[in-house]
N, C-alpha and C positions, 0 to 999 in steps of 0.2 A: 857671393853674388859677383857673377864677373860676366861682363857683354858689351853690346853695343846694343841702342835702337834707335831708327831714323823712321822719321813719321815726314810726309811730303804733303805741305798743305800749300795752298791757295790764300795769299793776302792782295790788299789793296794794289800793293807793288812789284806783284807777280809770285812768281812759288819760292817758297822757302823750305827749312828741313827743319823739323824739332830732331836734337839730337840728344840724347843719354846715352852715358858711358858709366859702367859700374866696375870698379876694381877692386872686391871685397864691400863697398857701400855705395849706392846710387849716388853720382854727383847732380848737382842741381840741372835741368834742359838747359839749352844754351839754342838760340832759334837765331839761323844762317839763312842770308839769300842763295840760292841754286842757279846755275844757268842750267837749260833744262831746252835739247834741241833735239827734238822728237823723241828718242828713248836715251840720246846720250846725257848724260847731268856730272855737272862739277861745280864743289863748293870746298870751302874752307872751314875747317874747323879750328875755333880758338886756344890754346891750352892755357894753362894757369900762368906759366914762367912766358908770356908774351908771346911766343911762338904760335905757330897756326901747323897744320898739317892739312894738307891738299890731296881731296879723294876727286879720283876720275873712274868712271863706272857708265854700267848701262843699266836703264829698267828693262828687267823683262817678265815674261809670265811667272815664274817663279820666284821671283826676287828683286832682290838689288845688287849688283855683282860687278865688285871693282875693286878697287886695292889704294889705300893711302900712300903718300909719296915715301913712307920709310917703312911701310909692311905692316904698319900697328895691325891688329886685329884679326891680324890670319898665322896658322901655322903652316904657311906652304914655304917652300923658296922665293915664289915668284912675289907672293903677297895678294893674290888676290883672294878674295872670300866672297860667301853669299848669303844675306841677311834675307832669308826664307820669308815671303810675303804669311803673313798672318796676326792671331792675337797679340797685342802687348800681355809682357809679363805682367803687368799691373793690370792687365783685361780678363787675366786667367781666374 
């Protein structure tokens, strides 16, 4: 089991991102604030060794499609990917 999933909800203090990342075993969600200015959005994602890694992206009809500040999660050159809007793997 190896992905990414970003769920974009609605809280009291504006939108946030439930995030799961699986690398061989789901790790625990980790739920991030979003800045989120019409379709463009950027948030920070936490890692274990203190560090953050920083996604900048756009929503659009198909997805979510942007790239993290060091390329995790894509195999392009450039780094960017797109997390196809649809069912969570846990919804299938």
């Amino acid at each position: 089991m190896v992905g990414l999933e970003v769920l974009i909800v609605v809280g009291r203090r504006g939108h946030l991102a439930v995030i799961q990342v699986a690398e061989g075993v789901p790790e625990d969600p980790v739920i991030v604030p979003i800045t989120l200015k019409q379709t463009a959005i950027t948030f920070e994602l936490p890692l274990r060794n203190d560090e953050t890694l920083k996604f900048q992206g756009t929503i659009r009809q198909d997805g979510l499609y942007g790239r993290f500040d060091n390329g995790a999660f894509s195999d392009r050159d450039d780094g960017f990917f797109l997390l196809r809007r649809g069912r969570s793997y846990w919804q299938q």
